[in-house]
TIMAR-864634 format. One record per residue: x, y, z of N, C-alpha, C in turn; residue number from 0. Coordinates in nm, 3 decimals. Layout:
BEGIN
ATOM       nxx       nyy       nzz      caxx      cayy      cazz       cxx       cyy       czz   num
ATOM         X         Y         Z         X         Y         Z         X         Y         Z   NUM
...
END
This chain:
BEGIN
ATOM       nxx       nyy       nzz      caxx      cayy      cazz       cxx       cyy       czz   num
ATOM     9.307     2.533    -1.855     9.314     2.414    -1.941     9.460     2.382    -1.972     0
ATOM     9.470     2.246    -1.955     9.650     2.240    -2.001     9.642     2.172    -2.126     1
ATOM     9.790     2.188    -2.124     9.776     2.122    -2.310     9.721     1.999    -2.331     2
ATOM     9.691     1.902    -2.290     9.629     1.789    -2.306     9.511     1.799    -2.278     3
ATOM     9.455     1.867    -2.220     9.290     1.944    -2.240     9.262     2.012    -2.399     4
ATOM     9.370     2.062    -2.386     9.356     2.184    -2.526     9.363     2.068    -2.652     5
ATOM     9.426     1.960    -2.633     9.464     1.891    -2.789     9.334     1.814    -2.753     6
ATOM     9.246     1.746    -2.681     9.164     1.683    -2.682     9.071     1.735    -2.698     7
ATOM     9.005     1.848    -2.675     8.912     1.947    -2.729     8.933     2.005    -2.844     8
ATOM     9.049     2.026    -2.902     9.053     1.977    -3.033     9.048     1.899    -3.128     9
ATOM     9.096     1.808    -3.088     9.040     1.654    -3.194     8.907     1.658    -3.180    10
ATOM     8.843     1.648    -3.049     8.711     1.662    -3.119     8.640     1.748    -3.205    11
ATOM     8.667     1.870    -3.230     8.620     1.911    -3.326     8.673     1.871    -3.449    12
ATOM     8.727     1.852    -3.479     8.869     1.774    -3.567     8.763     1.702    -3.676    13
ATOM     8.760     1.575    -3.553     8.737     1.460    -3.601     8.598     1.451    -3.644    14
ATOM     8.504     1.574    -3.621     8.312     1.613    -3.655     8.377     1.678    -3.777    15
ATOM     8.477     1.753    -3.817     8.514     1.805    -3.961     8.521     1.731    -4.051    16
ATOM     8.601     1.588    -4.013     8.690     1.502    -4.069     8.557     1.423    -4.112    17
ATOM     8.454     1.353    -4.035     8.328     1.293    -4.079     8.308     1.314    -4.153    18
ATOM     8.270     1.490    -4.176     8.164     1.508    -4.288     8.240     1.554    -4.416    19
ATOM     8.397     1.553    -4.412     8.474     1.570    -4.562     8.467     1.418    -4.601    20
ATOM     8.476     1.306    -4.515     8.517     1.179    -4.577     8.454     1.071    -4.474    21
ATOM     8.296     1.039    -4.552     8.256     0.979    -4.432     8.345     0.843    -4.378    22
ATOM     8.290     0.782    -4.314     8.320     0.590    -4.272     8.333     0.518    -4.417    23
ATOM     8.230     0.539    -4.469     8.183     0.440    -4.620     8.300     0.447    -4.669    24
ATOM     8.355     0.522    -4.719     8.487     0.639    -4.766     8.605     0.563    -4.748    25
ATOM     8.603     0.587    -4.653     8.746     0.531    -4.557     8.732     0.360    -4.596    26
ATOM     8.645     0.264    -4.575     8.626     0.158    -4.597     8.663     0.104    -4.720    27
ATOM     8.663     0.204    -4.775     8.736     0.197    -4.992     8.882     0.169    -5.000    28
ATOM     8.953     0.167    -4.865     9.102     0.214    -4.883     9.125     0.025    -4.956    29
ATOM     9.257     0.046    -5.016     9.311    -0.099    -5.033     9.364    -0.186    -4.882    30
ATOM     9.377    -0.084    -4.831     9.463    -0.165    -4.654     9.334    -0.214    -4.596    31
ATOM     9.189    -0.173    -4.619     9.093    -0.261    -4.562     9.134    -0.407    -4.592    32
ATOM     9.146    -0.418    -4.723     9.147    -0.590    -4.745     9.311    -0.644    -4.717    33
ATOM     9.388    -0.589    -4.684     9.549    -0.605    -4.639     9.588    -0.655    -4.474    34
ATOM     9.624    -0.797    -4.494     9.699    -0.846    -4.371     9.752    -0.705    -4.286    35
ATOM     9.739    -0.721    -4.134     9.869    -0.618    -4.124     9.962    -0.726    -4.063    36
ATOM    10.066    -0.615    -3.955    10.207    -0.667    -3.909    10.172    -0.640    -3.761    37
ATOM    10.203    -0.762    -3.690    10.209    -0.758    -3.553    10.323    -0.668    -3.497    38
ATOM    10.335    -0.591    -3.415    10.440    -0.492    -3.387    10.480    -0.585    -3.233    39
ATOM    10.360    -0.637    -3.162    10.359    -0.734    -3.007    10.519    -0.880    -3.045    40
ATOM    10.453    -0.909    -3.171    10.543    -1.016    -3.240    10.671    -0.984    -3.260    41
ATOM    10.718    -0.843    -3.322    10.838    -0.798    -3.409    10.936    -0.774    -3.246    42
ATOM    10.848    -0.758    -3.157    10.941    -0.685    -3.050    10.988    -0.789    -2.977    43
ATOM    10.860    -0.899    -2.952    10.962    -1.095    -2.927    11.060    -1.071    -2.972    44
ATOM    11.099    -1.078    -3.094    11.232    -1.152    -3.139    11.348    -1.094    -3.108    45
ATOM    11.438    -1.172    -3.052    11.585    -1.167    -3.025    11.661    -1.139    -3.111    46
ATOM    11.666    -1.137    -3.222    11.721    -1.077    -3.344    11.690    -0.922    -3.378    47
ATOM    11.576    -0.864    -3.334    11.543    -0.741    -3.380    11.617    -0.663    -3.219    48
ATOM    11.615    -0.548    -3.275    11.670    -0.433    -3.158    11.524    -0.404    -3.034    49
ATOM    11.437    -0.371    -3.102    11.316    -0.356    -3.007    11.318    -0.202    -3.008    50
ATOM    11.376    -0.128    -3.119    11.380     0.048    -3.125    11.253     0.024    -3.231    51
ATOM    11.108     0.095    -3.205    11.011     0.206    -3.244    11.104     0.292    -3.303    52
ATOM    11.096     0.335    -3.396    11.195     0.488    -3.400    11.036     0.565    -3.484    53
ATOM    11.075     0.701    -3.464    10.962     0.809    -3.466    10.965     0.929    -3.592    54
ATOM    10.885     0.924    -3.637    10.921     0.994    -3.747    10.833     1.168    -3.654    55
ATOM    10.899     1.243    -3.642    10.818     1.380    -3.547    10.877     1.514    -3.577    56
ATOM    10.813     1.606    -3.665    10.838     1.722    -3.721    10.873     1.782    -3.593    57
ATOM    10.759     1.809    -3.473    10.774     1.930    -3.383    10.685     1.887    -3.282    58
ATOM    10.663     1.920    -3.148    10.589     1.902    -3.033    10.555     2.005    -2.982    59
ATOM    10.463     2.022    -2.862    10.393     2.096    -2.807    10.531     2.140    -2.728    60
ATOM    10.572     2.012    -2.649    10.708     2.120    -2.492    10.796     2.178    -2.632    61
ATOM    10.840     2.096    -2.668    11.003     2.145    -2.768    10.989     2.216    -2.909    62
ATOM    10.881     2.244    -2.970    10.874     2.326    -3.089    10.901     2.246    -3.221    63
ATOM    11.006     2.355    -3.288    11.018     2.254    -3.429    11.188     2.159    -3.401    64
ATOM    11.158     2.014    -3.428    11.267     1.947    -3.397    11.307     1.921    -3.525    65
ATOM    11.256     1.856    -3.641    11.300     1.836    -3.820    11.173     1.865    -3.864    66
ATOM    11.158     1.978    -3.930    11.033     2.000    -4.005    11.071     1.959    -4.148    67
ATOM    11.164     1.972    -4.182    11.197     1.915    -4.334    11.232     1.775    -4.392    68
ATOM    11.194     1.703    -4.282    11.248     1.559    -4.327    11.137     1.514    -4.430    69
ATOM    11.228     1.386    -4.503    11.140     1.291    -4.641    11.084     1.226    -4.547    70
ATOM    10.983     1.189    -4.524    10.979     1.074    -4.448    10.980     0.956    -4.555    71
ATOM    10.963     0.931    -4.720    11.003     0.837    -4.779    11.138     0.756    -4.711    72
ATOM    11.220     0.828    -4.773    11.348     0.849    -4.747    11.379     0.788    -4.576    73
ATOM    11.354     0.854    -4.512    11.392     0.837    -4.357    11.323     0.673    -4.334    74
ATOM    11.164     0.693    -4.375    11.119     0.515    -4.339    11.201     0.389    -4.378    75
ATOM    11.222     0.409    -4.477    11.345     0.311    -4.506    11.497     0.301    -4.472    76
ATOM    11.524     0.441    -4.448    11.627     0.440    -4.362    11.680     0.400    -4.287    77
ATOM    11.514     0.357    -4.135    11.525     0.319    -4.021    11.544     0.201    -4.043    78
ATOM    11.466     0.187    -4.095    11.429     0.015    -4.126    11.598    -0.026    -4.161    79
ATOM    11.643     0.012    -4.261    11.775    -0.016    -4.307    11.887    -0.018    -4.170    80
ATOM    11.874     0.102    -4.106    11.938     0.124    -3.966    11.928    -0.001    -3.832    81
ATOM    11.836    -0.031    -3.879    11.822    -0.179    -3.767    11.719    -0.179    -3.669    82
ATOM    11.605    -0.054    -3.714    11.500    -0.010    -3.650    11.357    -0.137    -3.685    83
ATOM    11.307    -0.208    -3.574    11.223    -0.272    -3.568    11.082    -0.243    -3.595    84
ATOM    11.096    -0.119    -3.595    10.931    -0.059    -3.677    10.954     0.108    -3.654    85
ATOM    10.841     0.131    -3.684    10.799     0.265    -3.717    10.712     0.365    -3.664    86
ATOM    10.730     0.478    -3.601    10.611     0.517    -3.543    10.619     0.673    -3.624    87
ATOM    10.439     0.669    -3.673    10.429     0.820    -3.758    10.312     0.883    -3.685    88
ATOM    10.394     1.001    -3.621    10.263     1.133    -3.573    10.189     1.194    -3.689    89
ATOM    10.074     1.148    -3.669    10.016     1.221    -3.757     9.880     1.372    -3.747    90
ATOM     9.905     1.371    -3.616     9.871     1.511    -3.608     9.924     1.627    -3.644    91
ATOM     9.807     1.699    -3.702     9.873     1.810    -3.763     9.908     1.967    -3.713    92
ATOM     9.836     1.998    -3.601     9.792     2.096    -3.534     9.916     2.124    -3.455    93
ATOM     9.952     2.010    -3.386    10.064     1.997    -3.246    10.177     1.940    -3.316    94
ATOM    10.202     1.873    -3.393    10.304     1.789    -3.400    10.347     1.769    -3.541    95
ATOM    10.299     1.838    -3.662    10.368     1.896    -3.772    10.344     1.744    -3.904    96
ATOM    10.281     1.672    -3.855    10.213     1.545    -3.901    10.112     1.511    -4.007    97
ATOM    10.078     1.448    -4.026     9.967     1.398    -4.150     9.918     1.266    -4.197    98
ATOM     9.815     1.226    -4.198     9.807     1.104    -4.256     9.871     1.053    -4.361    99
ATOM     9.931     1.186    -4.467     9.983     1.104    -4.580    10.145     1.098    -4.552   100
ATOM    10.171     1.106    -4.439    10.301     1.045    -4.396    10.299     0.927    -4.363   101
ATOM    10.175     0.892    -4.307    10.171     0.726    -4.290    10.164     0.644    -4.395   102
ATOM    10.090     0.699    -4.489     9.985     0.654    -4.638    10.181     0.638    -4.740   103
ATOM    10.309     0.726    -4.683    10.405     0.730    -4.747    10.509     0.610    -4.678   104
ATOM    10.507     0.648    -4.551    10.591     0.564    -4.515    10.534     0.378    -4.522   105
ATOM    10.414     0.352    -4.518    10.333     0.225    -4.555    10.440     0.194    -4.696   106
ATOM    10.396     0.275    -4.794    10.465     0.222    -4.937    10.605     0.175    -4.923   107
ATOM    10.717     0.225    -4.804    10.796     0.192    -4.817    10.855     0.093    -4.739   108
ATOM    10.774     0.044    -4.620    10.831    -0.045    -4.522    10.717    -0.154    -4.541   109
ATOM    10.806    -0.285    -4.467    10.691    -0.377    -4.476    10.649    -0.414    -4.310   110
ATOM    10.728    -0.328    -4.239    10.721    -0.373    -4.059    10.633    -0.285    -4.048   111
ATOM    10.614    -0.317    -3.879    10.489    -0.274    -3.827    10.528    -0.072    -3.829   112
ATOM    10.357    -0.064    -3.831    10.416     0.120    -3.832    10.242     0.156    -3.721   113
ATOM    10.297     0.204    -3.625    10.240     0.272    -3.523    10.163     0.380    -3.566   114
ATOM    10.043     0.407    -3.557     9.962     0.563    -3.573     9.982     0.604    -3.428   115
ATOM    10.059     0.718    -3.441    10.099     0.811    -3.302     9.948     0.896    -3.293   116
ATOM     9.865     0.919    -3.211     9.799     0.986    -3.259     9.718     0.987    -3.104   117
ATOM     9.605     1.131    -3.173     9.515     1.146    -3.008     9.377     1.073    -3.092   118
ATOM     9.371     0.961    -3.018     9.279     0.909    -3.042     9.136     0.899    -2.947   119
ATOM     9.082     0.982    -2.987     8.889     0.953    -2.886     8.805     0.909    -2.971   120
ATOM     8.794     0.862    -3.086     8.662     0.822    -3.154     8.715     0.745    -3.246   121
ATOM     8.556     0.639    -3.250     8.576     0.518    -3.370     8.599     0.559    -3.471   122
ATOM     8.583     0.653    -3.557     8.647     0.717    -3.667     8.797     0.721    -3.733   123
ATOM     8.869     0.765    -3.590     8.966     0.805    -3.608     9.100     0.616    -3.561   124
ATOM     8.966     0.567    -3.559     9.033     0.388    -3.572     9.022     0.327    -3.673   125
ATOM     8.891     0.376    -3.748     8.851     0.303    -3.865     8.955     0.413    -3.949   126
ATOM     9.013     0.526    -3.953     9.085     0.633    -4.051     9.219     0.536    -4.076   127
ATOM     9.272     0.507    -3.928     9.418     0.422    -3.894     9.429     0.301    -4.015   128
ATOM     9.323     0.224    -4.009     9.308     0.088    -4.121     9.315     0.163    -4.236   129
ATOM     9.289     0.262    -4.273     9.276     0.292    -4.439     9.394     0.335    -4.471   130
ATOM     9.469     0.382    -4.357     9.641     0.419    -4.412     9.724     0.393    -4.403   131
ATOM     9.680     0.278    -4.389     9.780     0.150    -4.343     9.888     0.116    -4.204   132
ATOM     9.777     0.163    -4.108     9.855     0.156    -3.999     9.855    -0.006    -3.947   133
ATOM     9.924    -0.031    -3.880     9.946    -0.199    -3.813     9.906    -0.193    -3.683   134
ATOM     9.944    -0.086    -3.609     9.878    -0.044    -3.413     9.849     0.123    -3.453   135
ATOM     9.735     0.085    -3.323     9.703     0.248    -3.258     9.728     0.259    -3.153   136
ATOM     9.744     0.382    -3.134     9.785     0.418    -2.983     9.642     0.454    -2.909   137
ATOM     9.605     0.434    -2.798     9.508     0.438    -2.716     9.572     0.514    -2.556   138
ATOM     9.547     0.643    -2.517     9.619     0.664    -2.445     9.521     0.720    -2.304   139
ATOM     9.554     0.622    -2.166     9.456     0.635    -2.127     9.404     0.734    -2.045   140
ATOM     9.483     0.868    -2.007     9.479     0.969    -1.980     9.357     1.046    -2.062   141
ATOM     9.336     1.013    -2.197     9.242     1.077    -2.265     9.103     1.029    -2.267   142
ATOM     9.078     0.860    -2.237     8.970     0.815    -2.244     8.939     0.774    -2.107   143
ATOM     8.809     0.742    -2.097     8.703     0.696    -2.010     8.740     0.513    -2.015   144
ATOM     8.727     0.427    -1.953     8.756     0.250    -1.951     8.624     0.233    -2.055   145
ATOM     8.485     0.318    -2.061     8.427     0.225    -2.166     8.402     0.257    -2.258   146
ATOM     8.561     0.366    -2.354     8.580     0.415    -2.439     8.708     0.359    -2.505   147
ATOM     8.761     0.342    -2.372     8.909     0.208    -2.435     8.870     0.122    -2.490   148
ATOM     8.767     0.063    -2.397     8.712    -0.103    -2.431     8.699    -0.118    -2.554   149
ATOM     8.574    -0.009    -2.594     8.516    -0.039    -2.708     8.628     0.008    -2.841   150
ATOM     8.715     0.108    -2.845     8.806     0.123    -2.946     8.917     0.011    -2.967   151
ATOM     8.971    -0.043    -2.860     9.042    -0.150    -2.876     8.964    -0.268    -2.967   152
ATOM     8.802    -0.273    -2.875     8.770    -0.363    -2.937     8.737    -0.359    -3.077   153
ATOM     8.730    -0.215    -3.168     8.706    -0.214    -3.300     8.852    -0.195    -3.384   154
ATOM     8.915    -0.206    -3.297     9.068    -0.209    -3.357     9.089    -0.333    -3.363   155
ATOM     9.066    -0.430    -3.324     9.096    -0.603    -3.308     9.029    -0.631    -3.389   156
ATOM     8.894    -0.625    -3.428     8.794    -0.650    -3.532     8.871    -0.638    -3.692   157
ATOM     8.926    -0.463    -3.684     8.998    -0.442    -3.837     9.155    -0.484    -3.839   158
ATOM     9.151    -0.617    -3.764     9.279    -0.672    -3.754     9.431    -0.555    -3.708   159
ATOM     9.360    -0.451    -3.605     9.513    -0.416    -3.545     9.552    -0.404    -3.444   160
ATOM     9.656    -0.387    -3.397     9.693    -0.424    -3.265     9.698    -0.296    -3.175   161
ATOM     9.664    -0.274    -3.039     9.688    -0.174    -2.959     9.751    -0.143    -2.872   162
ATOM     9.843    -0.054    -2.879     9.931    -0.028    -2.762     9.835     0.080    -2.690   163
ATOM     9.844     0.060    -2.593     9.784     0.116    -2.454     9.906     0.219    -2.378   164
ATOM     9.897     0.316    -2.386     9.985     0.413    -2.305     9.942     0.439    -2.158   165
ATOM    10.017     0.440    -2.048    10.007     0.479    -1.909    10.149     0.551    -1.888   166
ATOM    10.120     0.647    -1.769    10.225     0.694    -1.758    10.229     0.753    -1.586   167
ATOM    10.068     0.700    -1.511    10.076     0.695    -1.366    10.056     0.562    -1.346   168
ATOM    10.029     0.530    -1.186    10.006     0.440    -1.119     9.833     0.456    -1.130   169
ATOM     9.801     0.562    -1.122     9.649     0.559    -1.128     9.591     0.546    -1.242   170
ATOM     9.675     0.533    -1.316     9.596     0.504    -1.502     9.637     0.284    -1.487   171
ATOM     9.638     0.252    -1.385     9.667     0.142    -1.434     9.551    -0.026    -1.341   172
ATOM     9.468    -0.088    -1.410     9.402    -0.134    -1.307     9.431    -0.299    -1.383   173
ATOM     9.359    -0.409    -1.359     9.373    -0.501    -1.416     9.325    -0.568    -1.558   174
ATOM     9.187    -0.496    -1.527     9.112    -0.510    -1.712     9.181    -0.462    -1.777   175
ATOM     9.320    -0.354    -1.753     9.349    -0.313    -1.899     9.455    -0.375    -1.944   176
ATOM     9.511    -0.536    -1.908     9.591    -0.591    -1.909     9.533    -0.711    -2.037   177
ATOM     9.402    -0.670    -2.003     9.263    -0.780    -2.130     9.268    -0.733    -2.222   178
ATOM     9.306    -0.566    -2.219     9.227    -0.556    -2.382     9.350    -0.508    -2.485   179
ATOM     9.474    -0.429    -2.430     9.570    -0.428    -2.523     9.645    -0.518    -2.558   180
ATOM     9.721    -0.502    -2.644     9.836    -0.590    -2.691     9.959    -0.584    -2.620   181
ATOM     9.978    -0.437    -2.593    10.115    -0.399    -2.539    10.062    -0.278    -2.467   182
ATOM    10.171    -0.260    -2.341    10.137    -0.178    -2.266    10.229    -0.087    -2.246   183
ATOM    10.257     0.037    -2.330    10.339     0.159    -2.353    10.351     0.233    -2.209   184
ATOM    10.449     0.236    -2.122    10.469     0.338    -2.042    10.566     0.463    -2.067   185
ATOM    10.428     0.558    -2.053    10.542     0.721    -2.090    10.595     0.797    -1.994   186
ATOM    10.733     0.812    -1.991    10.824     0.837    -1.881    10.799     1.018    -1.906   187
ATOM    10.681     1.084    -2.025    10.664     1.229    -2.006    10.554     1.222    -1.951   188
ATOM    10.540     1.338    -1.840    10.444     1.357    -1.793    10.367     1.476    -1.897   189
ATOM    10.241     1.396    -1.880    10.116     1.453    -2.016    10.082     1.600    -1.938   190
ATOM    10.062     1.639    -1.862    10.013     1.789    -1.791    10.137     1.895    -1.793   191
ATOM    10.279     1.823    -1.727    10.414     1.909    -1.726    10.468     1.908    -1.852   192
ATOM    10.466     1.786    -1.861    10.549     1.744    -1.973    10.745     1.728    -1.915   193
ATOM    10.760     1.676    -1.815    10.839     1.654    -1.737    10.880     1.531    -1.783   194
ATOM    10.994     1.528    -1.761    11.065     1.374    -1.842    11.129     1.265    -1.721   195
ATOM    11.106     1.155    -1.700    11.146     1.087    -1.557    11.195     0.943    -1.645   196
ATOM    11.291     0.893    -1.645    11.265     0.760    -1.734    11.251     0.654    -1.582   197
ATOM    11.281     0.701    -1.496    11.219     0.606    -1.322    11.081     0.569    -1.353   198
ATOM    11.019     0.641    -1.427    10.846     0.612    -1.448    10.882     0.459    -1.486   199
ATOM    10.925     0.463    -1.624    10.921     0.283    -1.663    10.939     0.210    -1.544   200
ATOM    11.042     0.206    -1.487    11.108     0.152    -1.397    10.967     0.093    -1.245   201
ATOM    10.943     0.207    -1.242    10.841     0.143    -1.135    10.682     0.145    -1.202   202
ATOM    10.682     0.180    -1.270    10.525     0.102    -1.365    10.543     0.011    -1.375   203
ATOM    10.662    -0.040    -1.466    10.651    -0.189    -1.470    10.715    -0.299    -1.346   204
ATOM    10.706    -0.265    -1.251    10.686    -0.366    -1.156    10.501    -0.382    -1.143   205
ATOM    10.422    -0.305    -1.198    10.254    -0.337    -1.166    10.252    -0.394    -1.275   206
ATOM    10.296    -0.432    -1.394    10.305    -0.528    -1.513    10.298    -0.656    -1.470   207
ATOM    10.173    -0.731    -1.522    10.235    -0.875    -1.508    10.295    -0.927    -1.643   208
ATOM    10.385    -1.059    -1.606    10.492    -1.099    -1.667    10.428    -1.152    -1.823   209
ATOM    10.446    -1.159    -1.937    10.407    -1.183    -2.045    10.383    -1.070    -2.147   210
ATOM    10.342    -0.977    -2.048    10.281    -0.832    -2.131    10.394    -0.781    -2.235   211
ATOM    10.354    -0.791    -2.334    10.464    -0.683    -2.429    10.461    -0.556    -2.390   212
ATOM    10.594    -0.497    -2.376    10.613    -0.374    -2.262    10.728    -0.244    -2.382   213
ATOM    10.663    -0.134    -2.343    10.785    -0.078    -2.457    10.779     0.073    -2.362   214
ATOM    10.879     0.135    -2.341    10.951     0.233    -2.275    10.876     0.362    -2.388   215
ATOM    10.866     0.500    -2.278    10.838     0.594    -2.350    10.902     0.736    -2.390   216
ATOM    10.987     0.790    -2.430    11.003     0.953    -2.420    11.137     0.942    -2.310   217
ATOM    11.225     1.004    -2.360    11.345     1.058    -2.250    11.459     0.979    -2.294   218
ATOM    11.441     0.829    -2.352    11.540     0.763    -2.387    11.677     0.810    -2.540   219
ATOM    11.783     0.801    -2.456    11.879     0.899    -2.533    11.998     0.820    -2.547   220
ATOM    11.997     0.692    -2.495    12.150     0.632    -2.452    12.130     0.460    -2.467   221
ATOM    12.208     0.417    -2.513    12.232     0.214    -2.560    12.194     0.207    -2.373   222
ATOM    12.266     0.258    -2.287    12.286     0.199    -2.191    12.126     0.169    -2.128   223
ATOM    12.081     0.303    -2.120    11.930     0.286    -2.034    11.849     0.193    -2.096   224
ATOM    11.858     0.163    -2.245    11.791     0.010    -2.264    11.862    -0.114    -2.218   225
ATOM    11.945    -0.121    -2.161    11.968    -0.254    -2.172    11.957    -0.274    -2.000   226
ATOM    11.932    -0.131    -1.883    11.867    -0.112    -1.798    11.738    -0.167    -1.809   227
ATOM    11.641    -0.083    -1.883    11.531    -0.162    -1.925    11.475    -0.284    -1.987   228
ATOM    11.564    -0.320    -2.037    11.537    -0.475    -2.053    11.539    -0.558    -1.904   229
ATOM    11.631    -0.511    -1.853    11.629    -0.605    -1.726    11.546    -0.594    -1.683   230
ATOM    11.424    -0.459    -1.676    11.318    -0.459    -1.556    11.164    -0.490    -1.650   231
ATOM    11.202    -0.624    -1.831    11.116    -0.644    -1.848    11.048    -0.618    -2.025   232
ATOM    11.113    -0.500    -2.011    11.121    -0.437    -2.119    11.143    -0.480    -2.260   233
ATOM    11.038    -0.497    -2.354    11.074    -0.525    -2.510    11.121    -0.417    -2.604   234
ATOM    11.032    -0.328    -2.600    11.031    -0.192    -2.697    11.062    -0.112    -2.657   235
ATOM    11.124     0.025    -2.722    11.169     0.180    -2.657    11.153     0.247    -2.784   236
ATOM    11.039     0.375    -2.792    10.960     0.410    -2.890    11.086     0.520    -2.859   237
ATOM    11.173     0.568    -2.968    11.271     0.652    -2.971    11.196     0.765    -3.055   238
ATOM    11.210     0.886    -3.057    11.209     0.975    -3.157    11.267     1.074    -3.183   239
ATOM    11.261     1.216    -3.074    11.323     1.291    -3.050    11.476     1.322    -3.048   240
ATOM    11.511     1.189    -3.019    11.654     1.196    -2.956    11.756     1.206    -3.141   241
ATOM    11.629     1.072    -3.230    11.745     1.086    -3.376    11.711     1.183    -3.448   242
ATOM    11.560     1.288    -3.421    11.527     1.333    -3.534    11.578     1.513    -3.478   243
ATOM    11.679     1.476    -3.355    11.707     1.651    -3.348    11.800     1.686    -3.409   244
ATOM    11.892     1.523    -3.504    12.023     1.513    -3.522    12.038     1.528    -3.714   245
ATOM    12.103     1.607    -3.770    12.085     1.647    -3.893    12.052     1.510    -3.997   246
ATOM    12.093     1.425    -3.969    12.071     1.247    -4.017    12.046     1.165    -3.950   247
ATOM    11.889     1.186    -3.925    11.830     1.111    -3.788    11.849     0.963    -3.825   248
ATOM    11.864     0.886    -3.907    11.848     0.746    -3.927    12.022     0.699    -3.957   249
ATOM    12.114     0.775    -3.949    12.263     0.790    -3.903    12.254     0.740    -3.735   250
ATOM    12.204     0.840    -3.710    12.198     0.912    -3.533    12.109     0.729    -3.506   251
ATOM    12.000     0.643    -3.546    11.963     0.558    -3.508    12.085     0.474    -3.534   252
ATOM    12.124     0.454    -3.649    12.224     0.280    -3.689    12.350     0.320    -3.579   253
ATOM    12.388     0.426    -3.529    12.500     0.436    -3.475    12.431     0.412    -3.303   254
ATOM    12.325     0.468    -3.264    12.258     0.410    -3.139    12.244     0.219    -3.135   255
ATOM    12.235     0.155    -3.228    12.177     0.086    -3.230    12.319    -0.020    -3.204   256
ATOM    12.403     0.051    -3.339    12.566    -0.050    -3.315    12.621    -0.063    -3.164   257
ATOM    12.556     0.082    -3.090    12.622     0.104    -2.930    12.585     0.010    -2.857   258
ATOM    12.464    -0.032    -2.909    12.350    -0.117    -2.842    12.377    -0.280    -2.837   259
ATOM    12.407    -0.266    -2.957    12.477    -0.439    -2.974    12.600    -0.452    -2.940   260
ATOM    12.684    -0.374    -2.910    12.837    -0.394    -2.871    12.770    -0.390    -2.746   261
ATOM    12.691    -0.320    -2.649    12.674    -0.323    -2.480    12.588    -0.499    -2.496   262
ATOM    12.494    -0.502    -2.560    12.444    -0.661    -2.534    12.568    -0.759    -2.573   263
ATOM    12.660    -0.780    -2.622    12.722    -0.874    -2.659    12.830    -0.894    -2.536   264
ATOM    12.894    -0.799    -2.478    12.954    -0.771    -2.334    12.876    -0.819    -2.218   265
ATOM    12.767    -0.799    -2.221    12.697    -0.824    -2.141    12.667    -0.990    -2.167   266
ATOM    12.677    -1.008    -2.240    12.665    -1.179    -2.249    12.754    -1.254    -2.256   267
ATOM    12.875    -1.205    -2.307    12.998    -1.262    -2.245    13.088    -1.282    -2.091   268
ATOM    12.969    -1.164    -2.049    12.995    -1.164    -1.888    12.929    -1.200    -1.833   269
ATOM    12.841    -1.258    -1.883    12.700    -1.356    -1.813    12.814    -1.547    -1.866   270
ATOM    12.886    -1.519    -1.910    12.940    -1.670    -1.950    13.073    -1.701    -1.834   271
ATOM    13.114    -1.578    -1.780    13.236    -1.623    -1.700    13.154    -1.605    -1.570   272
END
């Protein structure tokens, strides 16, 4: 069994625990049921925003503990302050040092979109996302069956949120799944090795058709390789690892980000001569 066997056979038991502490009814009580959310497909359009996800991530399965002590109060607003276009919170707890009430914290403090990082296999754990104020779920399709996507996307659209869809082969990718997400996340780690390639983006998204909101996955460390990726299409680059190994991860973002706008502004002055 590899680790992505092992975490998916865990959530399911997980998530038969999680039922019977706090059913559906339960969850339906939250105040974010009746709360607009934030398009994250929208925030990453705009030409004004950077298009950095940044990641709030205690520890992982390949790399161990990366910041186990961070606020995430503190840090969510940080990013945001840093020039970070939204938010992404792991909230697994088992693998990745996470929690729902990191989302339920960082919600109070931002008003942009905030991503549930998460292993998602059951309607439960979509209807959990709305109560803690998440804006997207992640749907990743290595883990599900097509008429297990379908239907979670489709109860994620219902409680008004948006879905990013993760791929990270050529064989996870066909044309219906271009219908049902919002955005189509390619992860440059491989889920079995856990091998890091950022070439993955690069030739996934040539099987992208043009319109799709597109956001880069894992490996990205440098201003330069986004503005690589933009050329081949690219809106978003879900950062995490790279600010949170750094003692002031939301430092480590505003200073990525300044690199980022001094390389786009060059780059457009040399698009003028």
């Amino acid at each position: 069994m590899n680790i992505l066997d092992e975490i998916i056979a865990f959530k399911k038991h997980e998530v038969q625990e999680k039922k019977k502490l706090t059913p559906v009814n339960s969850l339906e009580q939250s105040m974010y049921f009746k709360k607009a959310t934030n398009s994250l497909s929208n925030c990453l359009q705009r030409k004004d925003k950077s298009g950095i996800i940044a990641e709030i991530k205690r520890k992982s399965p390949s790399k161990g503990i990366i910041h186990p002590d961070v606020s995430v109060a503190r840090l969510s607003a940080e990013y945001i302050a840093a020039g970070a276009s939204a938010l992404s919170v792991l909230t697994d707890e088992n693998y990745f040092g996470g929690s729902n009430q990191d989302l339920l914290i960082a919600r109070k403090q931002i008003a942009n979109p905030i991503l549930r990082k998460e292993f998602i296999i059951d309607e439960y754990q979509v209807v959990e996302a709305k109560s803690i104020g998440a804006d997207v779920i992640l749907l990743i399709v290595a883990c599900l069956d097509k008429k297990t996507l379908k239907s979670l996307t489709g109860l994620a659209h219902d409680l008004d949120m948006e879905v990013l869809i993760e791929v990270h082969d050529k064989s996870e990718i066909y044309d219906d799944l271009f219908e049902l997400g919002d955005i189509i996340g390619i992860n440059n780690r491989n889920l079995v090795t856990f091998d890091v390639n950022i070439e993955t983006s690069r030739i996934l998204a040539e099987l992208i058709p043009e319109g799709i909101t597109l956001i880069s996955e894992s490996g990205l460390h440098a201003p330069e390789q986004l503005i690589d990726l933009k050329s081949h299409g690219f809106n978003g680059f879900l950062i995490g690892e790279n600010f949170m190994r750094q003692t002031n991860p939301s430092k480590a973002c505003r200073n990525f980000i300044e690199k980022l706008e001094i390389l786009e502004k060059k780059q457009n002055e040399n698009a003028l001569h």
